[in-house]
CHARMM-style PDB file with segment names, atoms N, HN, CA, C and O in Angstrom:
ATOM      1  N   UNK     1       8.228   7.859 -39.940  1.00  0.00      PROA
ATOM      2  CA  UNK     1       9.064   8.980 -39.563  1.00  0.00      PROA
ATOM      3  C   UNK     1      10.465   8.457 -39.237  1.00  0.00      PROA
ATOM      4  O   UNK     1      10.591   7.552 -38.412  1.00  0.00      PROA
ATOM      5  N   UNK     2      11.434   8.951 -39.806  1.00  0.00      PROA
ATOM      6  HN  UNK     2      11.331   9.686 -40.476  1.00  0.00      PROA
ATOM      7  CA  UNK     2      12.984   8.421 -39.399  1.00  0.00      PROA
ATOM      8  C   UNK     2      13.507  10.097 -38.665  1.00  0.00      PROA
ATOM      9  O   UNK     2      13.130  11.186 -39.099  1.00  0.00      PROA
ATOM     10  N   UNK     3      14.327   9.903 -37.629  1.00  0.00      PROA
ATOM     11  HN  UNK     3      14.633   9.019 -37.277  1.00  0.00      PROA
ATOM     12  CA  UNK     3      14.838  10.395 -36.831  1.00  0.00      PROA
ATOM     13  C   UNK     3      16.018  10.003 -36.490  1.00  0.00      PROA
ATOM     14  O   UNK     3      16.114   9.006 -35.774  1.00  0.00      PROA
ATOM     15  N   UNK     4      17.806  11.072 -37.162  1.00  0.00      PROA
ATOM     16  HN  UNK     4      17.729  11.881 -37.745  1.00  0.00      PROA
ATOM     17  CA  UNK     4      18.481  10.756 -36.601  1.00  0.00      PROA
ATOM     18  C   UNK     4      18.693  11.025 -34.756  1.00  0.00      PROA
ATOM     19  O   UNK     4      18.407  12.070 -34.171  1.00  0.00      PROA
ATOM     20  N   UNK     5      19.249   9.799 -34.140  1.00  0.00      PROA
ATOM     21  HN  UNK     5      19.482   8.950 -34.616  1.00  0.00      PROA
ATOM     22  CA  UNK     5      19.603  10.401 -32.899  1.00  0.00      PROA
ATOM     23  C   UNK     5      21.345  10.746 -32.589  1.00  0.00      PROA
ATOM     24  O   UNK     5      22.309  10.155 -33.078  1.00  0.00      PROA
ATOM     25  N   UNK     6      21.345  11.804 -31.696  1.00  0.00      PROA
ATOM     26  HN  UNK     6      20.563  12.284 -31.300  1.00  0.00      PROA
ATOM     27  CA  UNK     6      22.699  12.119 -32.023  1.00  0.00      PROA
ATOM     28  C   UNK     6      23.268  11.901 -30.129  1.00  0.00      PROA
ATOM     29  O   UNK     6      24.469  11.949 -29.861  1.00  0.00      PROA
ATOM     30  N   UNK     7      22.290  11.694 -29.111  1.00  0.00      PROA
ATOM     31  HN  UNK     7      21.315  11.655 -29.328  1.00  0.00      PROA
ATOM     32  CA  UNK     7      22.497  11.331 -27.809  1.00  0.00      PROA
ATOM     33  C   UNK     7      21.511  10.482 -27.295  1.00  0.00      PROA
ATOM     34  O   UNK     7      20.545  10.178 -27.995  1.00  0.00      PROA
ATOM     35  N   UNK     8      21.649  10.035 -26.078  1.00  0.00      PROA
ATOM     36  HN  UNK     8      22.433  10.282 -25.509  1.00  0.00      PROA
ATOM     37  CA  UNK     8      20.620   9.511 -25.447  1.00  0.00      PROA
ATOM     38  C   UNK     8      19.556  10.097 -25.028  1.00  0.00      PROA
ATOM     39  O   UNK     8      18.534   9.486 -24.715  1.00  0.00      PROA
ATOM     40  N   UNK     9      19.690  11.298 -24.984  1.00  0.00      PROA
ATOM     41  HN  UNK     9      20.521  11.794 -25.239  1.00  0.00      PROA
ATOM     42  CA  UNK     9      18.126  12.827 -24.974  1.00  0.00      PROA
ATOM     43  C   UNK     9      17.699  12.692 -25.717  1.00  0.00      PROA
ATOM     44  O   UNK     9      16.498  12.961 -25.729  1.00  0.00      PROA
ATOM     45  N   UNK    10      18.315  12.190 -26.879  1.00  0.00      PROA
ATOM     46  HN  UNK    10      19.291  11.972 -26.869  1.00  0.00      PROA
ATOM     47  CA  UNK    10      17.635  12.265 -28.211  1.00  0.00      PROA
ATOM     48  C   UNK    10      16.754  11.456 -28.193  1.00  0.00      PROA
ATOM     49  O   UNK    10      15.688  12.023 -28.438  1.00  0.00      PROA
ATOM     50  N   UNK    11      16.620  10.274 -28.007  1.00  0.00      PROA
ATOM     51  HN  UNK    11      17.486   9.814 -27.808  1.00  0.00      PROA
ATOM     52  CA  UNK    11      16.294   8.929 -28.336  1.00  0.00      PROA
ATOM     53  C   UNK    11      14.880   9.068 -26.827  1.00  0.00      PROA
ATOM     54  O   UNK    11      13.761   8.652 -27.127  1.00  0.00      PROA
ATOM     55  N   UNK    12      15.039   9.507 -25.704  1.00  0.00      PROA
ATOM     56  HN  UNK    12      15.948   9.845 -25.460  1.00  0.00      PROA
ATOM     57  CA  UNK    12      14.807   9.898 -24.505  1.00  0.00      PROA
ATOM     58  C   UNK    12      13.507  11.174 -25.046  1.00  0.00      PROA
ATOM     59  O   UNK    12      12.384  11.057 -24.556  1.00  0.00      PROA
ATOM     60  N   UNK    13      13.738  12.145 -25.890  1.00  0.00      PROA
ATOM     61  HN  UNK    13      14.650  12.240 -26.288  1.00  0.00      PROA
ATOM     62  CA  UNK    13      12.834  12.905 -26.372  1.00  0.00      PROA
ATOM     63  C   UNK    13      11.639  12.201 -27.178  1.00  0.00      PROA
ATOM     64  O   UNK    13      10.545  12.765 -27.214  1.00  0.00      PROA
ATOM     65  N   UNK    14      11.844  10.944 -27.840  1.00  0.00      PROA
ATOM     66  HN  UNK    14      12.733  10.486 -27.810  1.00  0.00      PROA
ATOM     67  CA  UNK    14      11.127  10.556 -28.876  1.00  0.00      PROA
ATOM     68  C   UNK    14      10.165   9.645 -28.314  1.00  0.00      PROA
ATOM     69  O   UNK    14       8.983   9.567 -28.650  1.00  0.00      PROA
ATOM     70  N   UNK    15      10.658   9.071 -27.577  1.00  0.00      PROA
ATOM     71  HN  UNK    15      11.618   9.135 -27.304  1.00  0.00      PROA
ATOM     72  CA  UNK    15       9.949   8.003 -26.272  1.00  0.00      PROA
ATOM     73  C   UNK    15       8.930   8.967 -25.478  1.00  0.00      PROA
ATOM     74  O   UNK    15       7.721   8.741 -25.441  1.00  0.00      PROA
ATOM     75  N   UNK    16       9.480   9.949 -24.914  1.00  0.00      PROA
ATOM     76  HN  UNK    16      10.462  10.132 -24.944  1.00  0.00      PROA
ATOM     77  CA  UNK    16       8.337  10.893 -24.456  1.00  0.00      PROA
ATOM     78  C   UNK    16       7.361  11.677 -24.706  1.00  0.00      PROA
ATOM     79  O   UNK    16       6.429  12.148 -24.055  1.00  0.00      PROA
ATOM     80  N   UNK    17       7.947  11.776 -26.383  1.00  0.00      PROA
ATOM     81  HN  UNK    17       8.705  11.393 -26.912  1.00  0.00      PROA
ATOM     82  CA  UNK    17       6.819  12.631 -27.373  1.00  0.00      PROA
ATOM     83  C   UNK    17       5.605  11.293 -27.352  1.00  0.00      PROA
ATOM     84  O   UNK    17       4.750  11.214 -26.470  1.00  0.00      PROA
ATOM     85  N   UNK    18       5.710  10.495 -28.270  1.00  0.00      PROA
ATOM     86  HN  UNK    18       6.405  10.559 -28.987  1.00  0.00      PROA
ATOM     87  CA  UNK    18       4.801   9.114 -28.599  1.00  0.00      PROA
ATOM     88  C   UNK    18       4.703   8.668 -27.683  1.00  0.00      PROA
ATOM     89  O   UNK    18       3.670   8.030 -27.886  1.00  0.00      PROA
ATOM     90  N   UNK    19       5.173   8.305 -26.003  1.00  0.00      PROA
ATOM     91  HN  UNK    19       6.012   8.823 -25.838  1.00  0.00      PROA
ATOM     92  CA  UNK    19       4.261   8.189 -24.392  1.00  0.00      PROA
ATOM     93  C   UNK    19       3.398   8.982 -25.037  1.00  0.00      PROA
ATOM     94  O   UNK    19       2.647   8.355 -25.783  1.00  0.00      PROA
ATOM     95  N   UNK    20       3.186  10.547 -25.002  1.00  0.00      PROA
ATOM     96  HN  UNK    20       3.796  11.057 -24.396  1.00  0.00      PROA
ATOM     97  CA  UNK    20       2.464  11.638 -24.840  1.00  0.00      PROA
ATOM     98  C   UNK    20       1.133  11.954 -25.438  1.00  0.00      PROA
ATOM     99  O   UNK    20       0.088  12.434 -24.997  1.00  0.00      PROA
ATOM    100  N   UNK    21       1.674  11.369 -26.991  1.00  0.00      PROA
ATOM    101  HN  UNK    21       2.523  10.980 -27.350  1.00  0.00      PROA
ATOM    102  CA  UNK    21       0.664  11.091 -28.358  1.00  0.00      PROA
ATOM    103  C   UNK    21       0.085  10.226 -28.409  1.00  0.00      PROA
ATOM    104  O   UNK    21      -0.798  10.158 -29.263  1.00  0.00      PROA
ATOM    105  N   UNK    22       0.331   9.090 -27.454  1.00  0.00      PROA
ATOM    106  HN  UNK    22       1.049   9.145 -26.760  1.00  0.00      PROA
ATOM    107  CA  UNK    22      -0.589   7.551 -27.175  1.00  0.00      PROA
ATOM    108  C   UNK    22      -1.405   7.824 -25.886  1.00  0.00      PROA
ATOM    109  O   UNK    22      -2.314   7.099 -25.483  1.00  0.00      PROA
ATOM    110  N   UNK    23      -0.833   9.310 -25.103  1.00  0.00      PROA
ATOM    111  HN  UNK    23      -0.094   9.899 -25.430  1.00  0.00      PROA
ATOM    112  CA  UNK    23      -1.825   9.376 -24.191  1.00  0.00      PROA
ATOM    113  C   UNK    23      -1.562   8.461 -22.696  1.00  0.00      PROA
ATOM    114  O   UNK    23      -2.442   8.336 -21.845  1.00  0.00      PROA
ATOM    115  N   UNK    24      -0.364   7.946 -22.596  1.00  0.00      PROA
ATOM    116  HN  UNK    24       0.351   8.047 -23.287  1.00  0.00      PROA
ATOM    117  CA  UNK    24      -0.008   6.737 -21.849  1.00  0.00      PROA
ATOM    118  C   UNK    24       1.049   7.581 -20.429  1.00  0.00      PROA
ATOM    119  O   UNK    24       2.102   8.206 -20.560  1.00  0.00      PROA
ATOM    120  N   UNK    25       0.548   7.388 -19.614  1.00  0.00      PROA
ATOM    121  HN  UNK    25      -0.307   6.881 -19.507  1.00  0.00      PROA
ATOM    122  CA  UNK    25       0.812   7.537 -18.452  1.00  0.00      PROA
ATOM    123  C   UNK    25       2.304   6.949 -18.473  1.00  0.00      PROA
ATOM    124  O   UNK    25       2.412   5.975 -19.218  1.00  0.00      PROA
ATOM    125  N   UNK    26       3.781   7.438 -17.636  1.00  0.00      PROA
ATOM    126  HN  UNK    26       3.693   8.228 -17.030  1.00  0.00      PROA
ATOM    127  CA  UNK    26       4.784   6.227 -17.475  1.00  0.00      PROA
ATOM    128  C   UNK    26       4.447   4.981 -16.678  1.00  0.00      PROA
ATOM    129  O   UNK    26       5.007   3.989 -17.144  1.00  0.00      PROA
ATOM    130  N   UNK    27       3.984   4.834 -16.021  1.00  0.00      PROA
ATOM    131  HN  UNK    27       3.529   5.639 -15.643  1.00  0.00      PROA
ATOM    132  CA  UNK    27       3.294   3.482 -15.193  1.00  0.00      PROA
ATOM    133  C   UNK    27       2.861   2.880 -16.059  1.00  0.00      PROA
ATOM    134  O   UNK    27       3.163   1.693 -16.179  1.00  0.00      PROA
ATOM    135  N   UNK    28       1.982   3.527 -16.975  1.00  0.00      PROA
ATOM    136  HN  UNK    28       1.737   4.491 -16.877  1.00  0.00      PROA
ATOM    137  CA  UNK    28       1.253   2.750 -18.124  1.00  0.00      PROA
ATOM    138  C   UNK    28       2.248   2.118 -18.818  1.00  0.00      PROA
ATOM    139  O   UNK    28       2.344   0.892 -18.866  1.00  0.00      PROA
ATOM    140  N   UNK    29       3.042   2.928 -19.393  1.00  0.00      PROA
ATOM    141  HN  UNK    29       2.964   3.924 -19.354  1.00  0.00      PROA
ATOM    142  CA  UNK    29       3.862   2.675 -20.052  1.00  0.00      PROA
ATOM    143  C   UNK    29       5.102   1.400 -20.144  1.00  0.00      PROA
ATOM    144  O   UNK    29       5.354   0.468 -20.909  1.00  0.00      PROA
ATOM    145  N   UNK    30       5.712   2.010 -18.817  1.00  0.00      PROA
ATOM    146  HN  UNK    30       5.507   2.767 -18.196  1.00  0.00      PROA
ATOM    147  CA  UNK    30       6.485   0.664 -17.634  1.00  0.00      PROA
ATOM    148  C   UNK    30       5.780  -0.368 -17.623  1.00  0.00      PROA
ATOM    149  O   UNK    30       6.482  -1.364 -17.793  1.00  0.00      PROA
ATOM    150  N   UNK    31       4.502  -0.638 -17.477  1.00  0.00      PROA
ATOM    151  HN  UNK    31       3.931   0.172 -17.339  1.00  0.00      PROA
ATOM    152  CA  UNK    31       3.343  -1.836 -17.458  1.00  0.00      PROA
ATOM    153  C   UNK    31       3.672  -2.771 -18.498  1.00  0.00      PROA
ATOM    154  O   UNK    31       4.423  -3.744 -18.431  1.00  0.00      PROA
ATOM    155  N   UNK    32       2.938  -2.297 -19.563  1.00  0.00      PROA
ATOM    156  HN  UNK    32       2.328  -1.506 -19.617  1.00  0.00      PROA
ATOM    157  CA  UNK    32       3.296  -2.518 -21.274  1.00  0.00      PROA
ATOM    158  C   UNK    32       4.228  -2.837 -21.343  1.00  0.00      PROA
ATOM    159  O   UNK    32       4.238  -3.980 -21.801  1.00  0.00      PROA
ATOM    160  N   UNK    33       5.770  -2.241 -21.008  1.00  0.00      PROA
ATOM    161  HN  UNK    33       5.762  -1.313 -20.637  1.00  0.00      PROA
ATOM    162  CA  UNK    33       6.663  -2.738 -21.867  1.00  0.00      PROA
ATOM    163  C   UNK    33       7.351  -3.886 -21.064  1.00  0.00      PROA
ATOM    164  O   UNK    33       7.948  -4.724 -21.740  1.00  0.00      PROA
ATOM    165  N   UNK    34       7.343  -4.052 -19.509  1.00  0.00      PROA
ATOM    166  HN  UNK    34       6.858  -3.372 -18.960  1.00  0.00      PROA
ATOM    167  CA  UNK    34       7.241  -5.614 -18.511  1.00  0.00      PROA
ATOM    168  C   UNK    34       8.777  -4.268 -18.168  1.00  0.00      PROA
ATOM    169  O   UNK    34       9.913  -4.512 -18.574  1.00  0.00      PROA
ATOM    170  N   UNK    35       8.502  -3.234 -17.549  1.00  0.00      PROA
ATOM    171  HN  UNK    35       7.579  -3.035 -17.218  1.00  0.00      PROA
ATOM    172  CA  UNK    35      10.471  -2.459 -16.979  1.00  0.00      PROA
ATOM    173  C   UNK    35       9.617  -1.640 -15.791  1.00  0.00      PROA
ATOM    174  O   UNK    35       8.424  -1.394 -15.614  1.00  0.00      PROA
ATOM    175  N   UNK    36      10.529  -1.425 -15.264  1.00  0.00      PROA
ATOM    176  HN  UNK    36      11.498  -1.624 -15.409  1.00  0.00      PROA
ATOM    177  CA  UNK    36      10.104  -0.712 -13.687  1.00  0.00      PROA
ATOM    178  C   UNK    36       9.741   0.852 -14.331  1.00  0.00      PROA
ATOM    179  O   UNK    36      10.419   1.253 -15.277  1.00  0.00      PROA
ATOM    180  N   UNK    37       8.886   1.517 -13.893  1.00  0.00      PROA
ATOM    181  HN  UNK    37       8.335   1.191 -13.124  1.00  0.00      PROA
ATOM    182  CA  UNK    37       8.808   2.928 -13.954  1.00  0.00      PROA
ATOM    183  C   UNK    37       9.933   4.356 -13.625  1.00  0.00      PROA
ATOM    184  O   UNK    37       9.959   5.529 -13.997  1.00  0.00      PROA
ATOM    185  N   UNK    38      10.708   3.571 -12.810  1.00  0.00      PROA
ATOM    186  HN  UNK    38      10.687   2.618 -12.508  1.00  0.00      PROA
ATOM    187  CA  UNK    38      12.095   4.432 -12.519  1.00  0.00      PROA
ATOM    188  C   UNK    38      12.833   4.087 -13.801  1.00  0.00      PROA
ATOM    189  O   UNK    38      13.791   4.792 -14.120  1.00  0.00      PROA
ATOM    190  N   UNK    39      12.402   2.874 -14.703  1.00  0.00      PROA
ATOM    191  HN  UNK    39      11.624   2.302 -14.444  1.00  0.00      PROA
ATOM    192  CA  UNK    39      13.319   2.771 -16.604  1.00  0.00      PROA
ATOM    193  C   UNK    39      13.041   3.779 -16.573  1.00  0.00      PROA
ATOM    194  O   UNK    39      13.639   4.735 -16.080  1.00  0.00      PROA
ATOM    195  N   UNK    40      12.374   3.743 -16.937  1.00  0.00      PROA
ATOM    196  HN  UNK    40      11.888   2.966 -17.338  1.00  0.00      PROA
ATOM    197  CA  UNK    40      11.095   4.751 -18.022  1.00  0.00      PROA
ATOM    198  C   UNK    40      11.184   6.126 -17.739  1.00  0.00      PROA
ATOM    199  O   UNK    40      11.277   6.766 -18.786  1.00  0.00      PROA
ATOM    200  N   UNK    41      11.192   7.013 -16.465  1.00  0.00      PROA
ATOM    201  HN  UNK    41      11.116   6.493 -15.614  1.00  0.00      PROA
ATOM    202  CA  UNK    41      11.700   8.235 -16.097  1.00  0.00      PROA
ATOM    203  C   UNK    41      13.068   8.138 -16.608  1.00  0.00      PROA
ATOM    204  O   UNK    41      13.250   8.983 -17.485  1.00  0.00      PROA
ATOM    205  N   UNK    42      14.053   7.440 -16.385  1.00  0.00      PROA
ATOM    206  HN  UNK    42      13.904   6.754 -15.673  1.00  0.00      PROA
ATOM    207  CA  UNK    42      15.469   7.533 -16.837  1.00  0.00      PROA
ATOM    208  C   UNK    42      15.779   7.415 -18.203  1.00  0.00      PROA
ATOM    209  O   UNK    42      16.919   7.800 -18.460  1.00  0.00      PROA
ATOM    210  N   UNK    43      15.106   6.992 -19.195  1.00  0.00      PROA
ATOM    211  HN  UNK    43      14.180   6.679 -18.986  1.00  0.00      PROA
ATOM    212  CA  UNK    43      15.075   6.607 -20.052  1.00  0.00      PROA
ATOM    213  C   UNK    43      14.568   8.070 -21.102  1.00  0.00      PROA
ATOM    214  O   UNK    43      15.004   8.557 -22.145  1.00  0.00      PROA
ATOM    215  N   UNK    44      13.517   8.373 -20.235  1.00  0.00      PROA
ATOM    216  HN  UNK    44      13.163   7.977 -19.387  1.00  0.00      PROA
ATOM    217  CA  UNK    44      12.847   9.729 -20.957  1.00  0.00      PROA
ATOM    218  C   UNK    44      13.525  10.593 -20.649  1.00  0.00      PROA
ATOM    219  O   UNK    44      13.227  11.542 -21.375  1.00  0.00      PROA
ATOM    220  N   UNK    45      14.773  11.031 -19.571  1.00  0.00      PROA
ATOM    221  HN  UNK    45      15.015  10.260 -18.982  1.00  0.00      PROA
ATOM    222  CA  UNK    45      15.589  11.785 -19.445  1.00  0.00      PROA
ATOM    223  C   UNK    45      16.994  12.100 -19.675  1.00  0.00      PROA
ATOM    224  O   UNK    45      17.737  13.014 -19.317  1.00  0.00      PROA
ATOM    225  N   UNK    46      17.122  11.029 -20.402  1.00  0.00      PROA
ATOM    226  HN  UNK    46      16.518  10.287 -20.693  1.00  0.00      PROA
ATOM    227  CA  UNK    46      18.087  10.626 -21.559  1.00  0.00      PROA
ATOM    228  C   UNK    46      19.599   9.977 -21.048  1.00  0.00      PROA
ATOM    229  O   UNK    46      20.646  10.081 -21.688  1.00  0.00      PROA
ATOM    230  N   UNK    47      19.425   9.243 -19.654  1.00  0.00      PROA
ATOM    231  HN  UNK    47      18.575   9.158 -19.135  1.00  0.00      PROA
ATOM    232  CA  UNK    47      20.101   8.946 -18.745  1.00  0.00      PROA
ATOM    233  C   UNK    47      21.080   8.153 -19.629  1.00  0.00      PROA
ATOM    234  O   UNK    47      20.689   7.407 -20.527  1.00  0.00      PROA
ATOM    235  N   UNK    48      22.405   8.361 -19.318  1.00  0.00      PROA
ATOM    236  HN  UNK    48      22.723   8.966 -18.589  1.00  0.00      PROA
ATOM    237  CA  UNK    48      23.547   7.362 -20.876  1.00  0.00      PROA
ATOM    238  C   UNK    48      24.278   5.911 -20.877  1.00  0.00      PROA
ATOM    239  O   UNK    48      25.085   5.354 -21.622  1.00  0.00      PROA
ATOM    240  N   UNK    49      23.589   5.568 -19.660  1.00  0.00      PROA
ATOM    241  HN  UNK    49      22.934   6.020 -19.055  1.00  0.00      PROA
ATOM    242  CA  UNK    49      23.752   4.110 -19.323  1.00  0.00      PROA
ATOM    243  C   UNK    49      22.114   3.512 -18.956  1.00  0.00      PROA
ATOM    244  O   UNK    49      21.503   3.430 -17.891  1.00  0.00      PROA
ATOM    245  N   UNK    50      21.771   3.173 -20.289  1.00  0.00      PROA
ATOM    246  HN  UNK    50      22.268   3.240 -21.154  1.00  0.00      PROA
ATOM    247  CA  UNK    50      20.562   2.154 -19.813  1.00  0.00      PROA
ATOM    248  C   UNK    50      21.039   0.667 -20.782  1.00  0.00      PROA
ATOM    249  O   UNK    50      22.135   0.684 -21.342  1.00  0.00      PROA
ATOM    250  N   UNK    51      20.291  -0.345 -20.885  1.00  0.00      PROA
ATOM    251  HN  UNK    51      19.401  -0.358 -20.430  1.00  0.00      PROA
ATOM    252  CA  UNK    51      20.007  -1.523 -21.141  1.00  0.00      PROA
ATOM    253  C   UNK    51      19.464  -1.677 -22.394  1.00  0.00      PROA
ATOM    254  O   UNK    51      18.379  -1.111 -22.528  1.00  0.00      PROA
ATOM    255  N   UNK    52      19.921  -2.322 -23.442  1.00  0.00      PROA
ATOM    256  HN  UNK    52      20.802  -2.782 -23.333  1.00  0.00      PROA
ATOM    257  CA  UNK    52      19.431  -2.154 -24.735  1.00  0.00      PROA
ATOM    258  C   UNK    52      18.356  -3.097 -24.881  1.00  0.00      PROA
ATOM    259  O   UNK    52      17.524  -2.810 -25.742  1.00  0.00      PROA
ATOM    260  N   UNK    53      18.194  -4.131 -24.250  1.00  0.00      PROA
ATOM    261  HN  UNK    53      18.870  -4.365 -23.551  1.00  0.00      PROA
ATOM    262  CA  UNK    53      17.376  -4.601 -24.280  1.00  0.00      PROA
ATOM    263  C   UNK    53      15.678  -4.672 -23.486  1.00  0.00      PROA
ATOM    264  O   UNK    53      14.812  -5.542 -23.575  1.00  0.00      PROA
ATOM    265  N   UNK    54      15.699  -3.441 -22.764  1.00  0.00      PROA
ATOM    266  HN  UNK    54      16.404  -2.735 -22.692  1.00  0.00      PROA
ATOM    267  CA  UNK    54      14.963  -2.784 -21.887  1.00  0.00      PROA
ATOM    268  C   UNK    54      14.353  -1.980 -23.251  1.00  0.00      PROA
ATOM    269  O   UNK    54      13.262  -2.091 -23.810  1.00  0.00      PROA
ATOM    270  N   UNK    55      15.674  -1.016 -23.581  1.00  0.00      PROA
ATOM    271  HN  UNK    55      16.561  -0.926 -23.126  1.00  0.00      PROA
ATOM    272  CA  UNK    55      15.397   0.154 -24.246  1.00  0.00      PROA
ATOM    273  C   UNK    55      14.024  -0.650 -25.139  1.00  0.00      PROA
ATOM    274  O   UNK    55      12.820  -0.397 -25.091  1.00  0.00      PROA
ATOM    275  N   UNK    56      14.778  -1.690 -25.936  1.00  0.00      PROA
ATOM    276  HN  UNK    56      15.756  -1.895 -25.975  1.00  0.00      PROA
ATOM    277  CA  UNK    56      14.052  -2.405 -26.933  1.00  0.00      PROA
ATOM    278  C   UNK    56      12.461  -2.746 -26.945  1.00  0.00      PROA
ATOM    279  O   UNK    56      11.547  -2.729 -27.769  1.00  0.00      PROA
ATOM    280  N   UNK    57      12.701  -3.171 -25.104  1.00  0.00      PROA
ATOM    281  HN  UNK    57      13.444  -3.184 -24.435  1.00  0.00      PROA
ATOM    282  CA  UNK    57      10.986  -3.005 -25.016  1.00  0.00      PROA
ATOM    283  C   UNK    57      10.324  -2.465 -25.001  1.00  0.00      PROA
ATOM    284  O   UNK    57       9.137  -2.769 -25.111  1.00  0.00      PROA
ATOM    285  N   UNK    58      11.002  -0.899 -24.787  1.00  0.00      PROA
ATOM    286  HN  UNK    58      11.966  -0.652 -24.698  1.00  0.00      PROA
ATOM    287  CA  UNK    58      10.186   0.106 -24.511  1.00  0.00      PROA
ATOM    288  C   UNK    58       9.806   0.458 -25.929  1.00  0.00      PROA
ATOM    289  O   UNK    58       8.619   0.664 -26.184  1.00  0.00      PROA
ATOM    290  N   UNK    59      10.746   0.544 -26.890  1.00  0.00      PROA
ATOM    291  HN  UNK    59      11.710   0.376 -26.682  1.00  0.00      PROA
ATOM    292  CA  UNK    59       9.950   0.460 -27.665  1.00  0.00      PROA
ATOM    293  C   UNK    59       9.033  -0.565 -28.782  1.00  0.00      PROA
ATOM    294  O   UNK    59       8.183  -0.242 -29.611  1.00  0.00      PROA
ATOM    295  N   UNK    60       9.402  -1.455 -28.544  1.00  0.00      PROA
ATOM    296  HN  UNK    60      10.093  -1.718 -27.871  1.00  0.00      PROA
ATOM    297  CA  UNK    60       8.130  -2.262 -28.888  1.00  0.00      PROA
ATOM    298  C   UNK    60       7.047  -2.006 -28.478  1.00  0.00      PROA
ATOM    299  O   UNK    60       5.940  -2.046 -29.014  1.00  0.00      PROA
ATOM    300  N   UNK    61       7.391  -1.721 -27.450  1.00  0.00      PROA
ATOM    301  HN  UNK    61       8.290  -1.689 -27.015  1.00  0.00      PROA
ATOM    302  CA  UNK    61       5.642  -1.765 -26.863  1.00  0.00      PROA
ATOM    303  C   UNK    61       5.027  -0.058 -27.340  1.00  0.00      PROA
ATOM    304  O   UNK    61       3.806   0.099 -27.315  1.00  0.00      PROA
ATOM    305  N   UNK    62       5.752   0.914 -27.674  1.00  0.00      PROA
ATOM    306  HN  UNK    62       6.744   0.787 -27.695  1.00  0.00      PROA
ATOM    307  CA  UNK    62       5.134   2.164 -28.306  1.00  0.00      PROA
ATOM    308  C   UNK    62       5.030   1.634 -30.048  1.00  0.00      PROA
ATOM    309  O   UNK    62       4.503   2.420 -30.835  1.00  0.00      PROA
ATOM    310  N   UNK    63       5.385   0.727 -30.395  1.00  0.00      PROA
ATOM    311  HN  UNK    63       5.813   0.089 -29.755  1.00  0.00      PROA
ATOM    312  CA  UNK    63       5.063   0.441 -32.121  1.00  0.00      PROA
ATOM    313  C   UNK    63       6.330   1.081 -32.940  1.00  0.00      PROA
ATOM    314  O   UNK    63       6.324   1.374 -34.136  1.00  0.00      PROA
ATOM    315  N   UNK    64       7.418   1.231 -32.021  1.00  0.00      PROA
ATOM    316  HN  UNK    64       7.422   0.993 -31.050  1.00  0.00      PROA
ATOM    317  CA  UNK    64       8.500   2.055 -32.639  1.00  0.00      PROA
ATOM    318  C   UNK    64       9.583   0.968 -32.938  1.00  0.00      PROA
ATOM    319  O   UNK    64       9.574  -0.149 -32.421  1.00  0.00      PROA
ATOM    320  N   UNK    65      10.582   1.446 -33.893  1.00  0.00      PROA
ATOM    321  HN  UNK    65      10.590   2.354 -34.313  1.00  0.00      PROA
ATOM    322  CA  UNK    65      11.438   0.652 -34.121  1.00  0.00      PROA
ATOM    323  C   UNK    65      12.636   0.609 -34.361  1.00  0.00      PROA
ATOM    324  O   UNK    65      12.798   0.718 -35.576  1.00  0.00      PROA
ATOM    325  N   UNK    66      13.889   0.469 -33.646  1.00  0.00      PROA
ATOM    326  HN  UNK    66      13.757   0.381 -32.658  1.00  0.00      PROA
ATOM    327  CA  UNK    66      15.109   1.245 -34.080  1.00  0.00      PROA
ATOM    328  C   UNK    66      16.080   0.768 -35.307  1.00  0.00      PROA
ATOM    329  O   UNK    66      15.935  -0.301 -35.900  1.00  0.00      PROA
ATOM    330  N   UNK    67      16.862   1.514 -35.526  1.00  0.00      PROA
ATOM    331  HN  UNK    67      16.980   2.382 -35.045  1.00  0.00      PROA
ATOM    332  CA  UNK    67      17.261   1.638 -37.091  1.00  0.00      PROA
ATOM    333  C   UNK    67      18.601   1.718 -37.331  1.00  0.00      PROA
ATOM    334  O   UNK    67      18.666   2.942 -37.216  1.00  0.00      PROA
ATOM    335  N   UNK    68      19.768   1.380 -37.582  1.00  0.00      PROA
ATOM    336  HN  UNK    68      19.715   0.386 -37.676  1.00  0.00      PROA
ATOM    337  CA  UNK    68      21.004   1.883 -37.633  1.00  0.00      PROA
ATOM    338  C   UNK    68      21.568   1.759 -38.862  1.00  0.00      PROA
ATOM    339  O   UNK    68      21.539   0.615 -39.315  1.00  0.00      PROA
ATOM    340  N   UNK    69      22.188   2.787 -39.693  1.00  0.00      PROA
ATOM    341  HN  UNK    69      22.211   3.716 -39.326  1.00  0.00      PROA
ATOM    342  CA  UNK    69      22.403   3.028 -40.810  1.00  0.00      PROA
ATOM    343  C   UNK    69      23.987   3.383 -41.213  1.00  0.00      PROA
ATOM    344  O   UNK    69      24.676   3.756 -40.263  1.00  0.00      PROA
ATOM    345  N   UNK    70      24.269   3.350 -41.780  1.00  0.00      PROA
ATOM    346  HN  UNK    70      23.709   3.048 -42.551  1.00  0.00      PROA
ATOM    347  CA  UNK    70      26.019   4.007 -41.750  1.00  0.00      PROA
ATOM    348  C   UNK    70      25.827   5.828 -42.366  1.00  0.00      PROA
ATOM    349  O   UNK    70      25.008   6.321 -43.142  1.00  0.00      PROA
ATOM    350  N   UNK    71      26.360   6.108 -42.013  1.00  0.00      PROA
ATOM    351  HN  UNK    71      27.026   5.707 -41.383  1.00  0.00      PROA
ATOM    352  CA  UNK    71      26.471   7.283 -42.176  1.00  0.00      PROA
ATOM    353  C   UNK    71      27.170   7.876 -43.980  1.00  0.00      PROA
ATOM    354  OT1 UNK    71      27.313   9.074 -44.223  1.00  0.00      PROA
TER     355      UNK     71
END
């Protein structure tokens, strides 16, 4: 599935859908990816200053993978 994102909600929506579809608690989640659970709420709420390399774990650890393309 490719998904442009056009904000950090965006990106914040997609993380929370696939949490949701894996069934994974945020604690769970925060666990897995080695980031505090206050990431992970901020992160799913599309907060516009996070850590790219946080972000990164978070998604690794959902099997996701980010993508940047030129327009």
């Amino acid at each position: 599935m490719t998904t442009a994102l056009t904000s950090p909600a965006d990106l914040g929506a997609i993380i929370r859908a696939t949490r949701k579809q894996q069934g994974l608690r945020q604690d769970e989640l925060a666990g897995v990816a080695g980031v505090g659970i206050r990431f992970i709420i901020e992160l799913e709420a599309g907060k516009q200053t996070m850590q790219v390399g946080k972000i990164m774990a978070v998604l690794a650890a959902l099997g996701l993978t980010l993508a940047v393309e030129s327009r």
